[in-house]
DOROMI-626005 format. One record per residue (C-alpha): residue number from 0; chain; z, x, y. Coordinates in steps of 0.1 Angstrom, whole numbers, plus 2048, in hexadecimal, padded with zeros to 3 digits. Example, Ala and Ser with C-alpha at 12.3 -4.5 7.8 and 13.67 -1.06 7.14 Angstrom:
# DOROMI-626005
pt num=0, chaine=A, pz=84E, px=87B, py=7D3
pt num=1, chaine=A, pz=847, px=889, py=7F5
***
This chain:
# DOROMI-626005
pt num=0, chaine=A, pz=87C, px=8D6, py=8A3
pt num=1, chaine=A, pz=856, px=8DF, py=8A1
pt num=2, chaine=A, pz=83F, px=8D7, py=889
pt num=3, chaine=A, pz=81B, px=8D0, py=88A
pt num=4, chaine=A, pz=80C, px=8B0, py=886
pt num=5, chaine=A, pz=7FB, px=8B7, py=865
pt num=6, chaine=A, pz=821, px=8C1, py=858
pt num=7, chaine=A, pz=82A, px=8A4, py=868
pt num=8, chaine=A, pz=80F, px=88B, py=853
pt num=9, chaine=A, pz=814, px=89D, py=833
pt num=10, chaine=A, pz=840, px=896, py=838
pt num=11, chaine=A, pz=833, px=86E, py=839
pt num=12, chaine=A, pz=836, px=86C, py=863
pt num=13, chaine=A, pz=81D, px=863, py=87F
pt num=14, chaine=A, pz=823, px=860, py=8A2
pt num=15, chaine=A, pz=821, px=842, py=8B2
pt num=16, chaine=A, pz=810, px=832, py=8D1
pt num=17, chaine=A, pz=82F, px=833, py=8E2
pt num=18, chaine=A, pz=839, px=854, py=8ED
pt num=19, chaine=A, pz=852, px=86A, py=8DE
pt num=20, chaine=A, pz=855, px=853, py=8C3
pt num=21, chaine=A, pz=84C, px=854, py=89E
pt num=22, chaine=A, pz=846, px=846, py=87E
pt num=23, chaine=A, pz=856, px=84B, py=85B
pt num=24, chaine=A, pz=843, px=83E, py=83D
pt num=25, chaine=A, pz=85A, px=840, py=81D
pt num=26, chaine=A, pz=845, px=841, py=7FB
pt num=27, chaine=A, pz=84B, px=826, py=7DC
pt num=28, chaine=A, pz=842, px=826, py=7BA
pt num=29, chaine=A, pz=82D, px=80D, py=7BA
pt num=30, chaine=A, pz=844, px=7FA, py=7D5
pt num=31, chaine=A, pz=866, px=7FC, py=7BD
pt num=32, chaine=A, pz=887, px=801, py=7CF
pt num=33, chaine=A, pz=8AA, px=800, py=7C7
pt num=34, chaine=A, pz=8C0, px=7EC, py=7DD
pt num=35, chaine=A, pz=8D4, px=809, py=7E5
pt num=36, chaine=A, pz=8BA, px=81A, py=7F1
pt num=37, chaine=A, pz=8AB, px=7FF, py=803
pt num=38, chaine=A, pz=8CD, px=7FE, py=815
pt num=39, chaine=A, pz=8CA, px=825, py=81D
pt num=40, chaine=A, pz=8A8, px=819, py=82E
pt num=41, chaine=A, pz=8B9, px=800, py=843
pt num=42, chaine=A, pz=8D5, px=814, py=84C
pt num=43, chaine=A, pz=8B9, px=832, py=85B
pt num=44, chaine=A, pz=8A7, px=819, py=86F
pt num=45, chaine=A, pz=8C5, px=809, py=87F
pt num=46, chaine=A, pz=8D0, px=831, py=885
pt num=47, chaine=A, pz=8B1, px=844, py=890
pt num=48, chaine=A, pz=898, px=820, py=89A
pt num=49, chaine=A, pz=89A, px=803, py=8A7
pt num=50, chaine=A, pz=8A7, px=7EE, py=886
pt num=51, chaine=A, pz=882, px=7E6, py=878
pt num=52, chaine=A, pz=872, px=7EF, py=85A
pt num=53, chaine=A, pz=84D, px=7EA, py=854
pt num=54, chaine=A, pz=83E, px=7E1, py=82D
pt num=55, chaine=A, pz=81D, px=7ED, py=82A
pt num=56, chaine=A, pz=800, px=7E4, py=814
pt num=57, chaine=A, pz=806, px=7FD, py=7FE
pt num=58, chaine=A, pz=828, px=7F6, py=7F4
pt num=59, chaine=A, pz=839, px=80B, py=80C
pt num=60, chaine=A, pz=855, px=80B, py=828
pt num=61, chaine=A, pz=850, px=818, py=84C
pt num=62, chaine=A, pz=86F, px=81F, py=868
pt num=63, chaine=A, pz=85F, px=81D, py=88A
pt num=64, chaine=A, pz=86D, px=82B, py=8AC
pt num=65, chaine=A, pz=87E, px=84C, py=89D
pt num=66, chaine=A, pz=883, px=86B, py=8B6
pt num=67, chaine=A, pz=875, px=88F, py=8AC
pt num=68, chaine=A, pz=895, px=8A0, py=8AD
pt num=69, chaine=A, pz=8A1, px=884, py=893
pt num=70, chaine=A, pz=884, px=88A, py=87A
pt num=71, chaine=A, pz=893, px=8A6, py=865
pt num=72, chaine=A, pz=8B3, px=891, py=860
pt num=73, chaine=A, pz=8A7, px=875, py=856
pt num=74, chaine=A, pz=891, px=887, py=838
pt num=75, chaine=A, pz=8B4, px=891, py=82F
pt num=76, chaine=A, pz=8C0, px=873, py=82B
pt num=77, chaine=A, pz=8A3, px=862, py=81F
pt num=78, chaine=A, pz=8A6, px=880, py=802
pt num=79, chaine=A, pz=8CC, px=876, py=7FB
pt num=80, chaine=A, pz=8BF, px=858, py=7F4
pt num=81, chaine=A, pz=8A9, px=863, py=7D9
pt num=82, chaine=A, pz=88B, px=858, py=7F3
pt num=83, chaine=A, pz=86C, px=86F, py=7FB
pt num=84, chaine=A, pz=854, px=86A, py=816
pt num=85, chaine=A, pz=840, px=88B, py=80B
pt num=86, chaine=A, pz=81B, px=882, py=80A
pt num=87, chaine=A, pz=81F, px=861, py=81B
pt num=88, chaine=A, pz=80A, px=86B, py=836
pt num=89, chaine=A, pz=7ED, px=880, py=839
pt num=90, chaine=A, pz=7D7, px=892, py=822
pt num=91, chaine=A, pz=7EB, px=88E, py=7FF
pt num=92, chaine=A, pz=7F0, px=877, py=7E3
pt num=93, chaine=A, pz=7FE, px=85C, py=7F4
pt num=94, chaine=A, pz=816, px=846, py=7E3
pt num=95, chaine=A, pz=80C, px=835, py=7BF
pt num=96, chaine=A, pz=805, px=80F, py=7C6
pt num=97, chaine=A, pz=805, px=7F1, py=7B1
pt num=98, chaine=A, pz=7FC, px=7CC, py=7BB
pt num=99, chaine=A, pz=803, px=7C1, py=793
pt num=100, chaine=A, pz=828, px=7C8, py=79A
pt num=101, chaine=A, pz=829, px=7A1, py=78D
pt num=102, chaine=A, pz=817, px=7A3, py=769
pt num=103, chaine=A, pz=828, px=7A9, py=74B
pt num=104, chaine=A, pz=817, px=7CB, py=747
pt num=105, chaine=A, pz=82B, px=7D4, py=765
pt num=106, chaine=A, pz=842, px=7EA, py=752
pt num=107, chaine=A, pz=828, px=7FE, py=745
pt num=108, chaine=A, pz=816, px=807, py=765
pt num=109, chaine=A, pz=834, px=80E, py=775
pt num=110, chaine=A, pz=840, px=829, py=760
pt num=111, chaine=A, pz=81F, px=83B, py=761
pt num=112, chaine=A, pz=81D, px=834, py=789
pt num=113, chaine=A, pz=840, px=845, py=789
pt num=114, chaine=A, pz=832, px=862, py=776
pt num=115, chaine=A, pz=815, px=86B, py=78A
pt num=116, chaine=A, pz=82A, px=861, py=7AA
pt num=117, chaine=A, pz=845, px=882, py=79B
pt num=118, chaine=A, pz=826, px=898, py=798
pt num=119, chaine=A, pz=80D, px=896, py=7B5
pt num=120, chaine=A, pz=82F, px=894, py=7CD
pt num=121, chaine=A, pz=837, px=8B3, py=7E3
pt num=122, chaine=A, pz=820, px=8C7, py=7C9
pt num=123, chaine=A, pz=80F, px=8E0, py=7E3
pt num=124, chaine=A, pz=7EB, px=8E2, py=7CA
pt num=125, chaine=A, pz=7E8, px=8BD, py=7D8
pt num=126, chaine=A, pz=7EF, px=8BE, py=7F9
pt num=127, chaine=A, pz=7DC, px=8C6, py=81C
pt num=128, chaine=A, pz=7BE, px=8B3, py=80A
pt num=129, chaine=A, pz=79F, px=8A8, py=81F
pt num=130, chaine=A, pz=7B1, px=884, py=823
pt num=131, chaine=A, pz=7CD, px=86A, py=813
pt num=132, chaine=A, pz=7C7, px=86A, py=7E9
pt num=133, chaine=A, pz=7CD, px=84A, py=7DD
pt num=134, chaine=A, pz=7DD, px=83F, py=7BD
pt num=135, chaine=A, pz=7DE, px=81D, py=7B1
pt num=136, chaine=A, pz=7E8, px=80F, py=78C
pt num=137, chaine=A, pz=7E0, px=7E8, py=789
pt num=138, chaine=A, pz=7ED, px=7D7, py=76B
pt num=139, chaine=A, pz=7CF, px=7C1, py=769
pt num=140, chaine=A, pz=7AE, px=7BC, py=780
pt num=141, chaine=A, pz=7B7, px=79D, py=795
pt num=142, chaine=A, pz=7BE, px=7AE, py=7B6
pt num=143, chaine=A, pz=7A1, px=7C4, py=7B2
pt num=144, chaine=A, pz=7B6, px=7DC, py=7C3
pt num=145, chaine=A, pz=7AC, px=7FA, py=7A8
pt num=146, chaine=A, pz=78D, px=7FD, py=7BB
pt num=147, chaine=A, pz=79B, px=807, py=7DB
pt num=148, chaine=A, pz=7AA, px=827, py=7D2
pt num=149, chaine=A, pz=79E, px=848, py=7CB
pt num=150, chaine=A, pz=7B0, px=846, py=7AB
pt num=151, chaine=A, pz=7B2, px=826, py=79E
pt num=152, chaine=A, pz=7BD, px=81F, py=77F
pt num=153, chaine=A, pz=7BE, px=7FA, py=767
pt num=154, chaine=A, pz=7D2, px=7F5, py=74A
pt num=155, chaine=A, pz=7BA, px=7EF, py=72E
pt num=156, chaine=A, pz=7D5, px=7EC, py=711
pt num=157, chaine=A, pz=7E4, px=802, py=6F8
pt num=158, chaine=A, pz=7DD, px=816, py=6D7
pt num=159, chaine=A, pz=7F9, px=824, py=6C0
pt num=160, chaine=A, pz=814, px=821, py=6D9
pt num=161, chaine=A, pz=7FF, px=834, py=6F5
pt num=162, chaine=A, pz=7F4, px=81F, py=717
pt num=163, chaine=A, pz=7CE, px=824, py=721
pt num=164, chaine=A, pz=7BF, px=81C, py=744
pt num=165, chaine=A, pz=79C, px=819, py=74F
pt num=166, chaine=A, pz=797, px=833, py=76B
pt num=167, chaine=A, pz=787, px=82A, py=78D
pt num=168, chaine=A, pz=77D, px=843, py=7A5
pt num=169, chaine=A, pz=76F, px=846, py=7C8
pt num=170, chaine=A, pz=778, px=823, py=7DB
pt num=171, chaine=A, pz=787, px=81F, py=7FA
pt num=172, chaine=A, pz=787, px=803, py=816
pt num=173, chaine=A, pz=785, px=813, py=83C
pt num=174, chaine=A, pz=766, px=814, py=853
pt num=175, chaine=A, pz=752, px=814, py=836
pt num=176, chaine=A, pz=75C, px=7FD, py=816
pt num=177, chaine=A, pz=755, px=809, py=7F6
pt num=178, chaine=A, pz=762, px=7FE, py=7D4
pt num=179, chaine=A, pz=76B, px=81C, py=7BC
pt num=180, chaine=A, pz=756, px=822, py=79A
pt num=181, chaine=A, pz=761, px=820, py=776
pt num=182, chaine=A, pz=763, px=844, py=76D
pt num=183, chaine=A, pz=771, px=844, py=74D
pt num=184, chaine=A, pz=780, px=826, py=738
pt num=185, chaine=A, pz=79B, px=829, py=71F
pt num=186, chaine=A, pz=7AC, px=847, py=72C
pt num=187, chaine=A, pz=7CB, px=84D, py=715
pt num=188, chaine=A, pz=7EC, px=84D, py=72F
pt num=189, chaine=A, pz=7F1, px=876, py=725
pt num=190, chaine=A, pz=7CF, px=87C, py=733
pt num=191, chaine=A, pz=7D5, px=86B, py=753
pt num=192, chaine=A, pz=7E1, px=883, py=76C
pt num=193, chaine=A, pz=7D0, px=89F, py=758
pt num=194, chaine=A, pz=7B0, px=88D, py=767
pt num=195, chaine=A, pz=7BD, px=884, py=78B
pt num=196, chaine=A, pz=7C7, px=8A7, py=78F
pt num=197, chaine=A, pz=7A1, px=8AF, py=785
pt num=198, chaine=A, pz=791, px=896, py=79F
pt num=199, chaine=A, pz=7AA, px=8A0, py=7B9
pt num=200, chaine=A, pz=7A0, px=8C7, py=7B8
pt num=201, chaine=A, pz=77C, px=8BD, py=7B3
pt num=202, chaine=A, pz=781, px=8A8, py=7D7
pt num=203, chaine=A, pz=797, px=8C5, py=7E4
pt num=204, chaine=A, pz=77B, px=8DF, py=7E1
pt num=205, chaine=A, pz=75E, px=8CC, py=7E5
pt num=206, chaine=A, pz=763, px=8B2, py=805
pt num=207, chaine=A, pz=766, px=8B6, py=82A
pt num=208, chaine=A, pz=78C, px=8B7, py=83F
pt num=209, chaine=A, pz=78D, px=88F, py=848
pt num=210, chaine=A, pz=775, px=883, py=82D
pt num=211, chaine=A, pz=785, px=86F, py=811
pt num=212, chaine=A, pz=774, px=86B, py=7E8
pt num=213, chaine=A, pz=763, px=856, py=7F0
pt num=214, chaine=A, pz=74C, px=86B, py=809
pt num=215, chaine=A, pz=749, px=887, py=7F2
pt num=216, chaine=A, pz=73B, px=870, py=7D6
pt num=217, chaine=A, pz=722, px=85F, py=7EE
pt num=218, chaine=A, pz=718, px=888, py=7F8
pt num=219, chaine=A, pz=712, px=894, py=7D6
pt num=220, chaine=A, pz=70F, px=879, py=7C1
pt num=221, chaine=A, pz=71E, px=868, py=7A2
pt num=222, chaine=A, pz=712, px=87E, py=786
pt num=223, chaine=A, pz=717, px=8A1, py=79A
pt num=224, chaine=A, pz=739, px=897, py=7A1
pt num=225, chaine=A, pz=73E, px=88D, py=77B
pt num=226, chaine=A, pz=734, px=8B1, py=773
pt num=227, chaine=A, pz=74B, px=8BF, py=78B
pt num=228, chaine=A, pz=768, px=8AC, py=77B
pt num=229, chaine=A, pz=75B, px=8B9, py=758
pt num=230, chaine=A, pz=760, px=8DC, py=765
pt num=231, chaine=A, pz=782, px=8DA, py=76D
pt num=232, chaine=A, pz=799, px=8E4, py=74C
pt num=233, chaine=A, pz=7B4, px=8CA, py=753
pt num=234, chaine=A, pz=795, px=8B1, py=74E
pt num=235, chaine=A, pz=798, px=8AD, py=72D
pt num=236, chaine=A, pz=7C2, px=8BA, py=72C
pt num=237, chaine=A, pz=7D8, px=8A0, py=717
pt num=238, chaine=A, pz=7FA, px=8A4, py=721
pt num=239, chaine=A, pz=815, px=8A5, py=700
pt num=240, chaine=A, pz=822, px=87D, py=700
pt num=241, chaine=A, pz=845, px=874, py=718
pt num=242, chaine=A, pz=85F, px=86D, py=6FF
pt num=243, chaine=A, pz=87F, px=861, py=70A
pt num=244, chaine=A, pz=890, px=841, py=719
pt num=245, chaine=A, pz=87B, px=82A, py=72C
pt num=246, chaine=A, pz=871, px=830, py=74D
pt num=247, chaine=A, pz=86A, px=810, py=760
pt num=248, chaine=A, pz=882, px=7FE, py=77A
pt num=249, chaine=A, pz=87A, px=7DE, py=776
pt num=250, chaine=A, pz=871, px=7C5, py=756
pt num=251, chaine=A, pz=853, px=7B0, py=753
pt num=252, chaine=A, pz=856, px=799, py=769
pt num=253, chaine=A, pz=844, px=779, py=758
pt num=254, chaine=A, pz=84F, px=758, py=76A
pt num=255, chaine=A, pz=871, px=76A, py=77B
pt num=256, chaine=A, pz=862, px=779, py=798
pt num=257, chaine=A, pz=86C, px=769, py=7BA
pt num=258, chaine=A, pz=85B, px=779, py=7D7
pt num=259, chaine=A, pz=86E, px=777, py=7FE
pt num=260, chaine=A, pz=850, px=774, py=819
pt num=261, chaine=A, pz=850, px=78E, py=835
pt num=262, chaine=A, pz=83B, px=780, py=853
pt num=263, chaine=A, pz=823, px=79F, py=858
pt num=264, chaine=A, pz=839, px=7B9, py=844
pt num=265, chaine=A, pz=852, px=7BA, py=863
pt num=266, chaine=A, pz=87B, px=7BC, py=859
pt num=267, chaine=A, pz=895, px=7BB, py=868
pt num=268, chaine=A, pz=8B4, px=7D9, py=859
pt num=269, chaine=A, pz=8C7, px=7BE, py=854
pt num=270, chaine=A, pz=8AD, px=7A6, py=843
pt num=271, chaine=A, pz=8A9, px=7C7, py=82E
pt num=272, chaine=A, pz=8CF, px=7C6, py=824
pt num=273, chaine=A, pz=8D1, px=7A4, py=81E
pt num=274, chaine=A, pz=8B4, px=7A7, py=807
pt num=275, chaine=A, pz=8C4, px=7C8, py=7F5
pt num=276, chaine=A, pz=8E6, px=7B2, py=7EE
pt num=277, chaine=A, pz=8CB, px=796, py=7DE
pt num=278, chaine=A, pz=8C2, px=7B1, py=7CC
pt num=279, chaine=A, pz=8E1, px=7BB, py=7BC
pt num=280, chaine=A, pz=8E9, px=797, py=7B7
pt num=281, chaine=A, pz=8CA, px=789, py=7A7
pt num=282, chaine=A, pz=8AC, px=7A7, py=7A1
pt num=283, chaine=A, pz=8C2, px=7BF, py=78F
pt num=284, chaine=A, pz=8C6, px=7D7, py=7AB
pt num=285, chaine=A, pz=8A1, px=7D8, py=7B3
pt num=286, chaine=A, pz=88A, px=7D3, py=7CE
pt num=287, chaine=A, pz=863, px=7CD, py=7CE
pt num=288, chaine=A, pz=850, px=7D8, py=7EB
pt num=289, chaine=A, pz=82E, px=7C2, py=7E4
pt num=290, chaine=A, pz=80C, px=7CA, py=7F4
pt num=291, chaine=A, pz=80D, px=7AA, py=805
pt num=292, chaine=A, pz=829, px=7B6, py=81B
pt num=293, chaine=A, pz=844, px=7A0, py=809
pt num=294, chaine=A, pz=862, px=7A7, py=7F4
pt num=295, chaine=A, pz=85D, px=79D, py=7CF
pt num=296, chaine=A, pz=881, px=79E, py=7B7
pt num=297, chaine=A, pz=880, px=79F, py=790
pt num=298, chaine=A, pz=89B, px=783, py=78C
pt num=299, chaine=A, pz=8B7, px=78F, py=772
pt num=300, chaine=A, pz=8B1, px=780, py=74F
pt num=301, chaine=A, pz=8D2, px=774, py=74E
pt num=302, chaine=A, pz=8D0, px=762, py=76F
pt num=303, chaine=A, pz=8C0, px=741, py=77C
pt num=304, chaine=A, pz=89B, px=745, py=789
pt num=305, chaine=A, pz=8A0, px=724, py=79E
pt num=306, chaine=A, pz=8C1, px=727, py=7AC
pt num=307, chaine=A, pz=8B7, px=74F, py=7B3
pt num=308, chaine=A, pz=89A, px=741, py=7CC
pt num=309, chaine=A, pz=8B6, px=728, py=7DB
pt num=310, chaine=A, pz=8C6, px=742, py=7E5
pt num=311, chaine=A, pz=8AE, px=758, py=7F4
pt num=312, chaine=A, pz=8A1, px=736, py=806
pt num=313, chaine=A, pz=8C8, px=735, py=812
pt num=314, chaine=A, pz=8C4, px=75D, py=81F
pt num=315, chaine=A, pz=8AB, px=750, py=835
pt num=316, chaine=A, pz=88B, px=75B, py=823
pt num=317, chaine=A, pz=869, px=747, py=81A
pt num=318, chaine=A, pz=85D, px=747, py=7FA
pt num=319, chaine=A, pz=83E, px=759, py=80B
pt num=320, chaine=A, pz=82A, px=738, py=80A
pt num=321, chaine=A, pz=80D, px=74A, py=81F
pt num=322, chaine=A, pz=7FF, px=76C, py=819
pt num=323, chaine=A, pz=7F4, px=77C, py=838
pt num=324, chaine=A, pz=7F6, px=7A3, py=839
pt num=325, chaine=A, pz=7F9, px=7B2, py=85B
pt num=326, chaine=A, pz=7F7, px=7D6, py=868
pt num=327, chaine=A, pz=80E, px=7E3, py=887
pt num=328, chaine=A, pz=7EE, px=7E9, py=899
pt num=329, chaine=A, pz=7EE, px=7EE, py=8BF
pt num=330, chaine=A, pz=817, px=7E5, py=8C3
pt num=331, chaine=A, pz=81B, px=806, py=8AF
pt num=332, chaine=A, pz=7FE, px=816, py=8A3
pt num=333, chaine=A, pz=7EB, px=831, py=8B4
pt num=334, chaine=A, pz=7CB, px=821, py=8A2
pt num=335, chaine=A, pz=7D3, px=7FD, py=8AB
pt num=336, chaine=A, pz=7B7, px=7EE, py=8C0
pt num=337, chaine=A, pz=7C8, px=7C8, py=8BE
pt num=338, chaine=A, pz=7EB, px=7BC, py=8C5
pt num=339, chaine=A, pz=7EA, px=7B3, py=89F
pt num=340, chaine=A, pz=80E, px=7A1, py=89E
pt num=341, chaine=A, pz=806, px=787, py=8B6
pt num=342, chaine=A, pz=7E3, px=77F, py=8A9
pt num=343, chaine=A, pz=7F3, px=77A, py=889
pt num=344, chaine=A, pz=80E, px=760, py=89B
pt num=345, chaine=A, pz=7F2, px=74D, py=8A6
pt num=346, chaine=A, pz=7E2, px=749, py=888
pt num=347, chaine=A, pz=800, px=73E, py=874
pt num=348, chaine=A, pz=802, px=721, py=891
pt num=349, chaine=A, pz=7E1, px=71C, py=88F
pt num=350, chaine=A, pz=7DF, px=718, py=868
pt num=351, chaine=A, pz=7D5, px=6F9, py=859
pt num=352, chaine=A, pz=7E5, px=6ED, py=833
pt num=353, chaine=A, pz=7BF, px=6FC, py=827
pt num=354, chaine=A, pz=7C3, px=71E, py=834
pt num=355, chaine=A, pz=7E8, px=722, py=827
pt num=356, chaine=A, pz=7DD, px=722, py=806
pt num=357, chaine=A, pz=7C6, px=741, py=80F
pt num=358, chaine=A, pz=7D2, px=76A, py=80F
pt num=359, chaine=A, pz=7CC, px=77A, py=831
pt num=360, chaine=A, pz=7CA, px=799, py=83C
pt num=361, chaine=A, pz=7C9, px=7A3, py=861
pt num=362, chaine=A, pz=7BE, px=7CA, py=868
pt num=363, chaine=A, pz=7C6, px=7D7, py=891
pt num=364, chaine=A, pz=7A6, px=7F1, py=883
pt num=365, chaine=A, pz=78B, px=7FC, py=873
pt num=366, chaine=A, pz=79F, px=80F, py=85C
pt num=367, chaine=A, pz=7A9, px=7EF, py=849
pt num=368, chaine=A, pz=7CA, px=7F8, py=83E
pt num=369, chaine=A, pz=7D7, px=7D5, py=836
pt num=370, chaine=A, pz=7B8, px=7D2, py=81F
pt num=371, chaine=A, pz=7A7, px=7B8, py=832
pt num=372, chaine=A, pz=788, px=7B7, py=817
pt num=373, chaine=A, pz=7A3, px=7AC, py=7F9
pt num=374, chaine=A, pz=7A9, px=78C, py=80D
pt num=375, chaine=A, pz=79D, px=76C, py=80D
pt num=376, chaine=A, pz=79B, px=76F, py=834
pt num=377, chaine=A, pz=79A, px=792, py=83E
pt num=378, chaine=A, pz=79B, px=7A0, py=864
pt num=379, chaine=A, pz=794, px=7BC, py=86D
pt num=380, chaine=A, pz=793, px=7C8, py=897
pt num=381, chaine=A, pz=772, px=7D9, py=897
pt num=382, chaine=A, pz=771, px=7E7, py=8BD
pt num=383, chaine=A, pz=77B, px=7E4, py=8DC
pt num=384, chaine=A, pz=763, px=7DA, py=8F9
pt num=385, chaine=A, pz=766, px=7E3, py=91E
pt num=386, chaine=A, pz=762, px=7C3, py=939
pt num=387, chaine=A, pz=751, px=7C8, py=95A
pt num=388, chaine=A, pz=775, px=7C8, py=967
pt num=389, chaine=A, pz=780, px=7E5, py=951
pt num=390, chaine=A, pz=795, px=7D4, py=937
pt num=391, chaine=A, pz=78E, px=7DC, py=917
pt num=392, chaine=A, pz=794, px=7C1, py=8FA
pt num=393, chaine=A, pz=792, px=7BF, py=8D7
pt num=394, chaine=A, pz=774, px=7B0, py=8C1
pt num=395, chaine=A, pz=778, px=7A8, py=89B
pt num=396, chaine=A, pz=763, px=7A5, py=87A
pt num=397, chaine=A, pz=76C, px=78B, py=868
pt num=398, chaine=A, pz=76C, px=78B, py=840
pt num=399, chaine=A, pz=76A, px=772, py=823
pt num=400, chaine=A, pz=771, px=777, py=7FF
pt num=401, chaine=A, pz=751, px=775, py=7E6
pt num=402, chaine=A, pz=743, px=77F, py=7C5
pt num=403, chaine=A, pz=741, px=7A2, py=7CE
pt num=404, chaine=A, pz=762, px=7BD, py=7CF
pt num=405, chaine=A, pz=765, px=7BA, py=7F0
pt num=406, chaine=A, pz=762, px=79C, py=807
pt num=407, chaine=A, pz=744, px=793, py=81B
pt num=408, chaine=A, pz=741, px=79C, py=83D
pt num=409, chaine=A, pz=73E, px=775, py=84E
pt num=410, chaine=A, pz=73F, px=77D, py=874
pt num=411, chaine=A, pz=73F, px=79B, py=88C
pt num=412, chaine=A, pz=748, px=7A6, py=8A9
pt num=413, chaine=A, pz=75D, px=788, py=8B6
pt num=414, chaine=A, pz=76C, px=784, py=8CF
pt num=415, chaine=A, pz=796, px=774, py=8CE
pt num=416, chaine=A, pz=78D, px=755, py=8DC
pt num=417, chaine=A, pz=76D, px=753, py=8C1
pt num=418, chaine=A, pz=786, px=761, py=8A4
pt num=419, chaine=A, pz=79B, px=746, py=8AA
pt num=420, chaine=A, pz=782, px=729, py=8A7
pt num=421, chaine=A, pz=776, px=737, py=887
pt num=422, chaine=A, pz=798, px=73A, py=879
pt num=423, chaine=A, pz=79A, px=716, py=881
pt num=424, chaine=A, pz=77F, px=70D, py=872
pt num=425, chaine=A, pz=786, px=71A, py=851
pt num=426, chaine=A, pz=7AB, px=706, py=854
***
């Protein structure tokens, strides 16, 4: 089997840092999964890996430690499973995310997250872009999450039967934070992807290879890229209204959600399986894939909230009492400049009854993929330093939330042993 690695990124697969080894990313909409499929998941990384699955920040699932020659099989499967992993990777609309997947308005982002997922999918005018696209549709504001995707998009209510969204453009997290821009408010749900395809060509024919929205808006400008967008027909292109059944997986979730805690996004296949068969007992057959790295289950109207938490207690799962997202980072990840997995170990043992109460996010780089600027304490491993001796070893910016989008940069540059006494400090 040959393929290059662009093909490779754009089929959701990276190599990793061990050699001969690689990564599958599988796509959600916004982080919904049935059990059966969940168990498909399991049964491939038990086959082809090494029996773990990774969640990621973005509501999707990763098998490590797969060979090249077992690549093209396991797309097979993951297709017989109704599973894609186009665009996971690499420079295409990555999947749809949502971080509301608990609000009552759930339903309703969902099915349009599901519909823009169906188009931008395998859909060659939107792939081989300059970078990853990112789509995210928020049910309401509170994770602030909208403004870290090129495309973000917040549920701003509804007139004659037809869902609008305020549409935010141009943010992005990485080397260089930046929170996206309201572009348009009130954008009737048939005008949606009309206007995504419209930014995405814009960003297509106007931005360097590696360079992501956000760049090209920096380079050009606010209202110059506003006028490009106006140039493009599909900019102003209302789509006829979906009629039909309903499309959503799941049902609001109001005070029945029950979320099982994941220490840094790392399961086991068969803490996978156990949670697809709590699925099919208590969540209707469903699985949530959260951006904190947990699992989150709609809980059956017909069934018991309390004793459905018992039981998932009884499985062996936390009610995911602390919130600390956690990249692969050096274990895995070619990018990984910290051994992010033991770091995180040491600060759960370290943690005081103060800091449990907080949302950490722990980042191996400077590309920030656990969103370490959403959290209360963010960490992100800046660099790595070179010793008299030779050894190089990692240095870290440390970040508090604020009044701004973004948290505040508090410290920089410090060393583990210096990390650590802050962390302690704040409890």
């Amino acid at each position: 089997m040959s393929s290059t690695v662009s093909d490779y990124r754009l089929d959701g697969i990276y190599r990793q840092r061990q050699e001969g080894f690689f990564m599958q990313r599988v796509k959600l909409t916004a982080g919904v999964i049935s059990a059966g499929q969940a168990r498909a998941v399991a049964a491939l990384s038990t086959r082809f890996g090494q029996g773990n699955i990774h969640l990621t920040t973005r509501g999707s699932l990763e098998i490590h430690w797969i060979r090249e020659n077992d690549l093209a099989e396991v797309k097979r499967s993951l297709l017989a499973a109704g599973l894609t992993s186009r665009g996971a990777c690499g420079g295409a609309v990555r999947g749809v995310t949502c971080a509301s997947q608990g609000a009552l308005g759930f339903p309703t982002v969902e099915t349009l997250a599901r519909r823009i997922h169906r188009h931008f999918t395998a859909n060659p005018r939107f792939e081989r872009l300059p970078k990853k696209f990112k789509i995210g549709v928020e049910a309401d504001a509170s994770s602030r999450r909208h403004l870290i995707q090129d495309v973000g998009l917040l549920l701003a209510g509804s007139h004659d039967g037809v869902a609008r969204y305020d549409l935010f453009v141009a943010g992005g997290l990485g080397r260089e934070p930046q929170p996206g821009f309201l572009f348009e408010s009130g954008v009737s749900e048939n005008r949606v992807i009309p206007l995504i395809e419209a930014i995405a060509r814009v960003y297509a024919a106007h931005t360097p290879p590696g360079k992501r929205l956000k760049h090209l808006v920096g380079s050009i400008g606010e209202p110059e890229f506003r006028r490009l967008v106006a140039q493009e027909p599909s900019a102003v292109e209302e789509l006829p209204p979906v009629t039909g059944l309903p499309e959503n997986l799941l049902p609001p979730a109001g005070l029945r959600r029950i979320v099982a805690g994941v220490l840094a996004g790392e399961l086991t296949s068969d803490q996978l399986l156990a949670l697809a068969d709590f699925a099919d007992r208590w969540g209707g057959g469903f699985l949530v894939a959260t951006v904190d790295q947990d699992i989150a289950f709609h809980v059956d109207q017909t069934l018991d909230p309390a004793r459905a938490a018992g039981a998932l207690e009884q499985a062996g799962f936390s009610r995911g009492e602390v919130c600390l997202r956690v990249c692969p980072g050096s274990h895995l990840c070619l990018a990984g400049l910290s051994s992010t997995r033991d770091i995180a170990a040491n600060v759960l043992e370290g943690m005081g009854p103060a800091g449990r109460g907080l949302s950490w996010a722990l980042s191996g780089c400077p590309n920030s993929c656990t969103q370490p600027q959403l959290a209360e304490v963010g960490i992100v491993t800046s660099g790595l330093v070179r010793s008299e001796d030779g050894q190089r070893s990692p240095r870290f910016d440390l970040y508090r939330s604020g009044d701004d989008a973004f948290g505040r940069l508090a410290e920089s540059n410090l060393t583990l042993d210096q990390l650590y006494g802050k962390l302690r400090q704040i409890g």
